[in-house]
C-alpha positions in Angstrom: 145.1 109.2 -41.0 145.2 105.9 -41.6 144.1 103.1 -39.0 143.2 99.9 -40.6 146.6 98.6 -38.4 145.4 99.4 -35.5 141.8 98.3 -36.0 143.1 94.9 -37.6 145.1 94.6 -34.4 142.4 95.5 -32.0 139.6 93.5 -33.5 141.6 90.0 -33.4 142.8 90.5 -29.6 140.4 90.0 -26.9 141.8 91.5 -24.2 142.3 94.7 -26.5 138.6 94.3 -27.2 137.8 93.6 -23.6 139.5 96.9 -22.4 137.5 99.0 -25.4 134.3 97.0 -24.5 134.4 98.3 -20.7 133.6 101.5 -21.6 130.5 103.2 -20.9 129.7 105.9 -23.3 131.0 106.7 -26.9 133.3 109.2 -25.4 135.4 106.8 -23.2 135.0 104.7 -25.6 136.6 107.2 -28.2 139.6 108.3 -25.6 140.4 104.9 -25.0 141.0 104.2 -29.1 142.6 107.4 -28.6 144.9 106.7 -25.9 145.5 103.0 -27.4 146.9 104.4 -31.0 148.3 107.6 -30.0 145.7 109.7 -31.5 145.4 112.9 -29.1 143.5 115.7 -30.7 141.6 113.7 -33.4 138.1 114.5 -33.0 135.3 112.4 -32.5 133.7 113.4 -35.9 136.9 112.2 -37.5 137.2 109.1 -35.4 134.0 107.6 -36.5 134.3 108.5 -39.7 138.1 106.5 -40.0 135.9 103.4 -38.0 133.3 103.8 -40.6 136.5 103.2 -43.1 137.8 100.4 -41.9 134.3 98.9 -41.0 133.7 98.7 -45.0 137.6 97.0 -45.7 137.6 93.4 -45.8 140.4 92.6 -43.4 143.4 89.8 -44.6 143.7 88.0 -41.3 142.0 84.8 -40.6 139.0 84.5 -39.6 139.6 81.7 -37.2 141.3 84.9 -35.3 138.1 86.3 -34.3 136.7 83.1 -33.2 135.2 82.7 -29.9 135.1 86.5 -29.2 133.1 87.4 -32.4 130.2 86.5 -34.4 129.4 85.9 -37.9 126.5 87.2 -38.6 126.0 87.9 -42.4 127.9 86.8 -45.4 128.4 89.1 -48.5 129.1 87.3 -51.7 129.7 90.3 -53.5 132.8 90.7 -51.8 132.4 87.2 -50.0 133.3 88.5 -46.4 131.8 87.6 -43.3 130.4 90.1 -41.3 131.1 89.9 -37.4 129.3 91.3 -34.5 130.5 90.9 -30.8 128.1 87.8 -29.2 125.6 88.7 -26.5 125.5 85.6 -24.7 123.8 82.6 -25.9 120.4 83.0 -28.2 117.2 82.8 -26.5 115.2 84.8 -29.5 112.9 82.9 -31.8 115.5 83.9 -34.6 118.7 84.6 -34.9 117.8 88.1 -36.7 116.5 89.2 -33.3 119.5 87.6 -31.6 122.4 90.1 -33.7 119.8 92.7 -33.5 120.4 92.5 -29.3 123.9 92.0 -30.0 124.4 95.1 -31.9 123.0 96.9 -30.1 126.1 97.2 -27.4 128.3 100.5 -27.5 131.4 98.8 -29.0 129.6 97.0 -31.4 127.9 100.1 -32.8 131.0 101.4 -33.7 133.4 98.6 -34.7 132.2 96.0 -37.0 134.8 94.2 -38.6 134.7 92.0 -41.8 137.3 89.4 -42.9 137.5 87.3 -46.5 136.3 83.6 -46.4 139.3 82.4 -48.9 141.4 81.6 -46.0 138.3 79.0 -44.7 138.1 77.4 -47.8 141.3 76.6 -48.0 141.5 74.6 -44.8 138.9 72.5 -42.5 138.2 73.2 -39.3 139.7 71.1 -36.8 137.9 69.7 -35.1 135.3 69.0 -38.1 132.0 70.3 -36.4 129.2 68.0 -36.3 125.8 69.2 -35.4 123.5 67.2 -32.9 120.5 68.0 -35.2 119.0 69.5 -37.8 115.5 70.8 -38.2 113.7 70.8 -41.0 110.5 72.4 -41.9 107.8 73.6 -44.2 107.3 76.4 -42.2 104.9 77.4 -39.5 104.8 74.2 -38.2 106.4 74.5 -34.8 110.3 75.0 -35.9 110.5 77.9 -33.6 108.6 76.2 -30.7 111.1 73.1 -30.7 114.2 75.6 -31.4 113.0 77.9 -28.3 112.6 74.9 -26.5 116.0 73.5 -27.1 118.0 76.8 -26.5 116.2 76.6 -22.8 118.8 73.5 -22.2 122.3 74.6 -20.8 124.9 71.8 -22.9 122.7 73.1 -26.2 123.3 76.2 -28.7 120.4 77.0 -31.3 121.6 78.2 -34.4 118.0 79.5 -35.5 117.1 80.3 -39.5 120.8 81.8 -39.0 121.2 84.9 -42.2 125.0 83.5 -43.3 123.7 80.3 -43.8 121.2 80.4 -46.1 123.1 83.1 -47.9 126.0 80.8 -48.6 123.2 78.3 -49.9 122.1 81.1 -52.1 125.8 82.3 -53.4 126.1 79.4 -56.6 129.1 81.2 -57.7 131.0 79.9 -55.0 130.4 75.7 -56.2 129.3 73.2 -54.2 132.6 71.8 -52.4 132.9 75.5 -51.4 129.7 76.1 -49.7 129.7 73.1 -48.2 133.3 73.8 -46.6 131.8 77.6 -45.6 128.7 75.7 -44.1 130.9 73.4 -41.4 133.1 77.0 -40.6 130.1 78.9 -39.7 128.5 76.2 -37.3 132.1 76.4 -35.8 132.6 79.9 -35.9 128.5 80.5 -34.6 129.0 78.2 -32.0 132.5 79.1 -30.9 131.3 82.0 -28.0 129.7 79.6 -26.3 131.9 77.0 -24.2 129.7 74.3 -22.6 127.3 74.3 -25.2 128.7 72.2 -27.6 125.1 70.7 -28.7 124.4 72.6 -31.3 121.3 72.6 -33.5 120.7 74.3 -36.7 116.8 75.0 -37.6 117.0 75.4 -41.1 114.5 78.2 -43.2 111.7 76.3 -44.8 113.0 77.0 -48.5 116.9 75.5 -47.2 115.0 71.9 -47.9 115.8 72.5 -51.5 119.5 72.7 -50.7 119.3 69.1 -48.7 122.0 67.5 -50.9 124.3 70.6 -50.3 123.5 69.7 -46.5 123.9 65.9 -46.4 127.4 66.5 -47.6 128.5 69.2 -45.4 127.4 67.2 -42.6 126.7 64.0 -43.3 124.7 61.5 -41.2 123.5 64.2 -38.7 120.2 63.3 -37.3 117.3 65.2 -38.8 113.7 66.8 -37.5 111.0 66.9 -40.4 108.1 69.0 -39.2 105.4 69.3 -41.3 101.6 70.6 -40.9 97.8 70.5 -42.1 98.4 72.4 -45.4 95.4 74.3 -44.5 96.6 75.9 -41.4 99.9 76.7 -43.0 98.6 78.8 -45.9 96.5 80.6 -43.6 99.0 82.0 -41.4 101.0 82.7 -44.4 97.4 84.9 -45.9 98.1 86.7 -42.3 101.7 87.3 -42.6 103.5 86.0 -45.7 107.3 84.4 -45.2 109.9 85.6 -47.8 109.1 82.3 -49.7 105.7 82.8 -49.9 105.7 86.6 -51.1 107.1 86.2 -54.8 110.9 86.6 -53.7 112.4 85.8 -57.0 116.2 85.8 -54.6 115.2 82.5 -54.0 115.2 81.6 -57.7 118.5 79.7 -57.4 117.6 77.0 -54.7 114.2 75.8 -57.2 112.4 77.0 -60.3 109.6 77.3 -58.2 110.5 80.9 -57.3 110.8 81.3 -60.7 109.3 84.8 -61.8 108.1 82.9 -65.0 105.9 81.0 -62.7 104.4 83.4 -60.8 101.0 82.8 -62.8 97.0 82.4 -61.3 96.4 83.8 -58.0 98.6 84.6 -55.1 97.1 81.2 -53.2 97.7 79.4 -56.5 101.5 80.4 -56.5 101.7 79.6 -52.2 99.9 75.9 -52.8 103.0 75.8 -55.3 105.5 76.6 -53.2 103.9 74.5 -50.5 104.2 71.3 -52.7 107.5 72.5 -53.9 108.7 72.6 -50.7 106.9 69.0 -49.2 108.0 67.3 -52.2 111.7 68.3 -51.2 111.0 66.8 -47.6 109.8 63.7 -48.9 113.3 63.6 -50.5 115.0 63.3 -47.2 116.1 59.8 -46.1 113.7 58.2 -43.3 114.6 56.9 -40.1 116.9 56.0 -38.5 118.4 59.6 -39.1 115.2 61.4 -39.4 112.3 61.6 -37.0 108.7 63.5 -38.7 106.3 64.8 -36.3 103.1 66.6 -37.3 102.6 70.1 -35.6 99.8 68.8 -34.0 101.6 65.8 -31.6 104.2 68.7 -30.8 104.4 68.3 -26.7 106.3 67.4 -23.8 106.5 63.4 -24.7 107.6 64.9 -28.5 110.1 67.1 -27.0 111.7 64.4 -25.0 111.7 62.1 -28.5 113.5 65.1 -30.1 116.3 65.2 -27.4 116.4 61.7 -27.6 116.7 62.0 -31.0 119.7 64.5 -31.3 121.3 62.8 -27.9 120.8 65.4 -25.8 120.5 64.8 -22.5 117.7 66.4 -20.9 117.5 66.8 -16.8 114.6 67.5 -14.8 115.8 71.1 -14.7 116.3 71.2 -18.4 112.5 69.9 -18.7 110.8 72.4 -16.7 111.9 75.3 -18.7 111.3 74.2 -21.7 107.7 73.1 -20.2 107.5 76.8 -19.2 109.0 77.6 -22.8 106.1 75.8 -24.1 103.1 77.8 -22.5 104.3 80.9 -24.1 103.8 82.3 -28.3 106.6 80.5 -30.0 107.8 83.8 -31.9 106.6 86.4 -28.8 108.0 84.8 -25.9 106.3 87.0 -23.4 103.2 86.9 -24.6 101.0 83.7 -23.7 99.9 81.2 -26.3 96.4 81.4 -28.0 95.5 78.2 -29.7 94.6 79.5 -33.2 94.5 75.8 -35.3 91.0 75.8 -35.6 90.4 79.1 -36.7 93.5 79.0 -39.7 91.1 76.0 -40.9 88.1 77.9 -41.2 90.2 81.0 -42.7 89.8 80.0 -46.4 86.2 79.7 -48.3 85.3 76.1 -49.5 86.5 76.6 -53.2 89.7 77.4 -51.9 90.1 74.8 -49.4 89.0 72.4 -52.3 91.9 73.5 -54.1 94.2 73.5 -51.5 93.4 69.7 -51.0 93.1 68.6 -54.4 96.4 69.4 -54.8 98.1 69.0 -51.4 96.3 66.5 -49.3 98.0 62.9 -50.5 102.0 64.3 -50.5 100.3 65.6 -46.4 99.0 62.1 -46.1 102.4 60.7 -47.3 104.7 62.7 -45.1 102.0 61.6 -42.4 102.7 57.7 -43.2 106.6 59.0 -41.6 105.5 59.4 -38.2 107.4 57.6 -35.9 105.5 55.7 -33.6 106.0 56.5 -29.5 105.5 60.4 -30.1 101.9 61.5 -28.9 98.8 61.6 -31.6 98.3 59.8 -34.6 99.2 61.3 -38.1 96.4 62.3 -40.2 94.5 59.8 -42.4 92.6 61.6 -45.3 91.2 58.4 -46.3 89.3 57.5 -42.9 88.2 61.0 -41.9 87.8 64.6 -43.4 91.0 65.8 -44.9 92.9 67.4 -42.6 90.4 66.9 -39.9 93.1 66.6 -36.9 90.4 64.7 -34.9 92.5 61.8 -34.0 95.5 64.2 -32.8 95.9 65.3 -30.0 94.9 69.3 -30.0 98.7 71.1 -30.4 99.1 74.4 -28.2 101.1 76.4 -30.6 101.0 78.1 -33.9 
């Protein structure tokens, strides 16, 4: 028995799709594949296992066929395929992980999970060339997800949130930089694609994608740009809680800086973080200033920030538009139904004094220098080690969110 025909076929028609996705258990689901490629008496055993089968094939048609009805949601440069999953509706999750973890979890998506090559995407451009409204930028823990949970509250806008293909085209050298950059603009088209009517679409970067900026610039050139940044203080500490990927010694990272390097994995686990935190704000510092960019400190993130940020991308915010994200704002940015505990004060006092004399010997002027970006009109006042404490936030206004 062999199906991959019928699968191919199914998987790029919608209304083929549409007819398998109405049922509501894995045995209709089952008789209608049945009844659709003439298959009475195979059993259900030996059905899955020929989906299994053709789930693991890279398929040869386009993948511009799936667009719209599917979506790609991990890319595999071993074989250089994009995975797809069928779309749940627009993202509302903190990160896009959670979002394909709610959209696989539908019955037809369980079972059918179709993969197609990326040669035929590199060898054309999407037409229309997809331009972002924003990008965010970040050196993590510093309010990314609270300003892309925000954002994905507005109806014209989709949220492309730390998506997994993204930063694993970044990570795939082999493929050259003309290439990735070509795979980059297909996957904001192709991510975006499901969701008529929200043509806005903003990409929120992982912290360690700053390293990849040139890559960036010239897959999408001139798109306006969100650098948030954070007391470095407060960032290490909620990494000592719970470490990111780029904090925890992932040497996968290895070919976006040296700083991942296993060579330099030397001193202490804080000595190796306040690396990779000045790794990482050295790389932001990089970035071109305004007009394109706009820095806010965690700390002035608010309302009147929020507005500055959909000025900034030119998206049009209504009064509708504001009151959600108002009420996105009074819940945890990464636990949206639990309410927000201010915890700033606390992640300052986390580390003992030799260690937050080490953490500002070596990070406090590059903080004070990516302070000097602030533009002014957003609320507070970026930090100045030299007239107060360092990182003493006393002059900005108290965030809500960690």
């Amino acid at each position: 028995m062999d199906l991959l025909t019928h699968y191919r076929a199914l998987v790029v028609s919608r209304e083929a799709m549409a007819r398998v996705c109405g049922a509501d258990s894995p045995a209709a689901l089952f008789q209608r594949l049945r009844e659709a490629w003439g298959l009475d008496g195979v059993g259900d055993d030996a059905l899955v296992a020929e989906l299994n089968r053709c789930n693991r094939e890279v398929l040869d048609c386009d993948a511009d066929a799936l667009a719209g009805h599917w979506f790609p949601h991990r890319y595999h440069a071993a074989s250089r395929s994009l995975a797809w999953c069928l779309p749940d509706g627009p993202a509302t999750e903190p990160f896009q992980d959670e979002y394909i973890a709610r959209c696989r979890q539908q019955l037809a998506g369980h079972f059918i999970q179709p993969r197609t090559a990326i040669a035929p995407l590199l060898a054309t451009a999407p037409d229309p060339l997809p331009v972002p409204a924003g990008l965010v930028f970040h050196l993590s823990r510093c309010g990314s997800t609270l300003v892309s949970g925000c954002l994905s509250m507005l109806d014209d806008t989709t949220v492309l949130s730390e998506p997994p293909p993204m930063t694993e085209v970044l990570l795939d050298a082999s493929l050259g930089d003309a290439a990735r950059s070509r795979l980059l603009q297909w996957l904001v088209a192709l991510q975006s694609a499901p969701f008529p009517g929200r043509g806005r679409v903003v990409v929120k970067w992982n912290a360690w994608d700053l390293f990849a900026w040139p890559l960036i610039r010239e897959a999408f050139p001139g798109v306006p740009r969100l650098l948030l940044f954070r007391a470095p203080e407060e960032i290490l500490a909620s990494h000592a809680r719970s470490a990111g990927r780029h904090m925890s010694g992932d040497p996968s990272l290895a070919p976006l800086s040296p700083v991942f390097s296993p060579g330099l994995a030397d001193g202490t686990v804080l000595d190796q973080r306040i690396r990779v935190l000045l790794a990482l704000m050295e790389a932001m510092a990089r970035l071109p200033e305004a007009p394109d960019s706009l820095a806010l400190d965690y700390a002035q993130l608010d309302s009147q920030a929020l507005d500055a940020i959909c000025r900034h991308f030119r998206i049009a915010l209504d009064d509708a538009g504001a009151v959600r994200m108002q009420a996105r704002m009074a819940v945890h940015s990464k636990v949206p139904g639990q309410a927000f505990q201010p915890d700033a004060e606390a992640k300052r006092q986390w580390f003992d004094p030799g260690a937050r004399q080490a953490i500002r010997q070596s990070l406090a002027a590059p903080y004070s220098d990516l302070g000097q970006r602030c533009r002014p009109g957003c609320s507070g006042s970026s930090p100045d080690p030299a007239s107060q404490p360092a990182y003493d936030h006393g002059l900005l206004k108290p965030s809500s969110h960690s």
